[in-house]
C-alpha positions in Angstrom: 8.5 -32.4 -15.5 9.6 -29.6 -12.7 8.3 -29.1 -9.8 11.1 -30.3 -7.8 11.5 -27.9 -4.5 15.0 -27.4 -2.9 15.5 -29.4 0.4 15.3 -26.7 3.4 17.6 -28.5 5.7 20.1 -27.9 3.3 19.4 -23.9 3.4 23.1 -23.0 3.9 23.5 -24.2 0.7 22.0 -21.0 -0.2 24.3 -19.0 1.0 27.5 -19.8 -1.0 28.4 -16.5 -2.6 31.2 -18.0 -4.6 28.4 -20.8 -6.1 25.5 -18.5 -6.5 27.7 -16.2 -8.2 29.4 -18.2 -10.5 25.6 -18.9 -12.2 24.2 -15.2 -11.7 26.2 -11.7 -10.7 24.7 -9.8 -7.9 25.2 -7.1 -11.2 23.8 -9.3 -13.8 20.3 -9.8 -11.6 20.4 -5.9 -11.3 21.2 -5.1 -15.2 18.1 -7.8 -15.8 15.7 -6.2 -13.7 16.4 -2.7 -13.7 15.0 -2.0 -10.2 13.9 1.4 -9.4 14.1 3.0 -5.7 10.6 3.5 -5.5 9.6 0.0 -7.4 7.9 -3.0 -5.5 9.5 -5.9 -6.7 8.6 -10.1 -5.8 11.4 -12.4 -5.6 10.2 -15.7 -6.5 11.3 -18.7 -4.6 13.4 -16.4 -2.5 14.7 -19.1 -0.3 17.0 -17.6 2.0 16.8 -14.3 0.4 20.1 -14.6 -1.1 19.2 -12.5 -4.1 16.2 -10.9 -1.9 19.6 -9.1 -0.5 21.4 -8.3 -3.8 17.6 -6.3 -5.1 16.1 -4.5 -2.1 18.8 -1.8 -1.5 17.9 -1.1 -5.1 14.1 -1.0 -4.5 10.8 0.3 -2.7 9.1 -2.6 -1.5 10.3 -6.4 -1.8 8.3 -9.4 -1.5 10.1 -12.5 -0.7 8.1 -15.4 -2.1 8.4 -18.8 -0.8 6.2 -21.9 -0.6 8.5 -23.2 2.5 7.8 -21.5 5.8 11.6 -23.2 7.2 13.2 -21.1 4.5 11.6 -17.9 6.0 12.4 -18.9 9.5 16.3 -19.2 8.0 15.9 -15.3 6.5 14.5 -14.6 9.6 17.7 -15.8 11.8 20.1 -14.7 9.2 18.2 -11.0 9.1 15.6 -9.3 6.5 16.1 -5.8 5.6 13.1 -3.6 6.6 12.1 -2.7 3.3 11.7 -7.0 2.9 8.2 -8.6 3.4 8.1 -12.2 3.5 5.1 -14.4 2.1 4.7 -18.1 2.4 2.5 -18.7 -0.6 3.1 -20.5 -3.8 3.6 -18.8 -7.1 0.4 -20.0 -8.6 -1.6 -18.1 -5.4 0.4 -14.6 -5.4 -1.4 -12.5 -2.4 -1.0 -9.3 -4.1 -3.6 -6.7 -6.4 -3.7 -6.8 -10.1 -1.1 -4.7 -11.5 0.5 -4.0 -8.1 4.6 -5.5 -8.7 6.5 -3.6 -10.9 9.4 -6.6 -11.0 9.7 -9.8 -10.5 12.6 -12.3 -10.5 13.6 -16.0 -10.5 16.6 -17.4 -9.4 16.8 -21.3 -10.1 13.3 -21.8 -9.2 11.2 -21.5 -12.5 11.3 -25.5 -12.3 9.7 -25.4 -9.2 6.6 -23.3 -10.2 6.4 -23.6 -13.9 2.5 -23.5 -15.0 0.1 -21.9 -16.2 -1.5 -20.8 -13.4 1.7 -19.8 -12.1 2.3 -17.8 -15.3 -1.2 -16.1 -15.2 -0.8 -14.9 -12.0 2.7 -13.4 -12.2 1.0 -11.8 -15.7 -1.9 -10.4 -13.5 0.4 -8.8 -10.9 2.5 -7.5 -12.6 2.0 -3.9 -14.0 2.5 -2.7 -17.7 6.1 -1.8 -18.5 6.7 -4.4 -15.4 9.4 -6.8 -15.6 10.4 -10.6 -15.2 13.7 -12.0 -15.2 14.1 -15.8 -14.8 17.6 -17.6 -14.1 17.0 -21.2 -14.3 19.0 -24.2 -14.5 18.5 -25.5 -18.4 17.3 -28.6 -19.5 20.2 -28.7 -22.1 23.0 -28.8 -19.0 24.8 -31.6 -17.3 22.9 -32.1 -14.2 26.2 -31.5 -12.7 24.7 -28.7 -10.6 20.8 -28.1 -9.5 18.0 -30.7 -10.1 18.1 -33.7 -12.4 17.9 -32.7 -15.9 14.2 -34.4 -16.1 13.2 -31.6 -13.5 14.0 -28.8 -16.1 13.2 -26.4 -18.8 14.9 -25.4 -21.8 14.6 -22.0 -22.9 13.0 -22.2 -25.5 10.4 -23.8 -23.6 10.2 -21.2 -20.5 10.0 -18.4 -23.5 7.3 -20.4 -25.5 5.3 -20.5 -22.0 5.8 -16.8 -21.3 4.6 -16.0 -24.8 1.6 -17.5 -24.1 0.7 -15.7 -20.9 0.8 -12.5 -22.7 4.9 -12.0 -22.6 7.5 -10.7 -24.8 10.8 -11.8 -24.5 13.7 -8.8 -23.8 16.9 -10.5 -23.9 17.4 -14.5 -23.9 21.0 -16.5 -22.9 21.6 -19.8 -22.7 24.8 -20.8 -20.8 26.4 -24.9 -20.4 24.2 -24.9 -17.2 21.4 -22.5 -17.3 19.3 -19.8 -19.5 18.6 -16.0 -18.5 15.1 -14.6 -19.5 13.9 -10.9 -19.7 10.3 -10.1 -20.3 8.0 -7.5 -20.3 4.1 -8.5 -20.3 2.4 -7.3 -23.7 
């Protein structure tokens, strides 16, 4: 199940404010993650940086995470903000110290990286109080939108896998076509 990885050649996808918002509010991301200005905060699967955006006015130091080098390339063109790193790694092989991000967040791409060695290492970098917000598509929707609805999570399931990597679970919502997850690492 997961693991499916969004199609770079369809990157302007990304873009579509009036899509991305009707799943996730530049101001629902912000209330979930509570950046400070001085945090450093990891957008994970930051594809275009479409989110990256909305977060690092807010913030110190952003990392935009990305498995695809294209969808860096695309940022690139489109322009990173200076405070905007990018890293072409996967989520199971963050680059970063122990105890080093003080946020991180998710936007449709827990499918894409959900395991546990992807869990352990967002656990290990982040710090304590840290924070981790996940907006996924659900395995309970339509398949209307996103991946098939074999490539997903429910949230029960994404929270039952953050438990077990040490997580507590802030806030949960489940919506017709995705879930919300805030949590905090024990």
């Amino acid at each position: 199940m997961g693991h499916h990885t969004f199609d770079s050649s369809r990157a302007d996808k990304l873009e579509q404010a009036d899509r991305r918002y009707q799943f996730l509010s530049a101001e629902e991301l912000l209330w979930a993650l509570e950046p400070a200005a001085t945090d450093t905060v990891a957008d994970l699967g930051s594809g275009t940086g479409f989110y990256t955006d909305v977060v690092a006015p807010h913030a110190g130091d952003v990392y935009a995470v990305d498995l695809q080098e294209e969808m860096h390339d695309y940022y690139r063109d489109k322009g990173t903000p200076e405070n905007v790193d990018l890293v072409t790694t996967g989520v199971s092989e963050l680059p970063f110290e122990t105890d080093s991000i003080d946020a991180a967040f998710s936007t449709m791409t827990y499918h894409e990286f959900a395991n546990d060695d992807a869990l352990e290492e967002i656990s290990r970098v982040l710090t304590a109080g840290g924070r981790l917000v996940i907006l996924d598509w659900a395995g309970t929707g339509t398949g209307e939108h996103g991946p098939p609805v074999d490539e997903r999570y429910t949230a029960d399931d994404a929270a039952t896998a953050l438990r077990e990597h040490g997580f507590t679970i802030v806030h949960e919502a489940v919506r017709p076509e995705t879930f919300l997850l805030v949590a905090t690492p024990e």
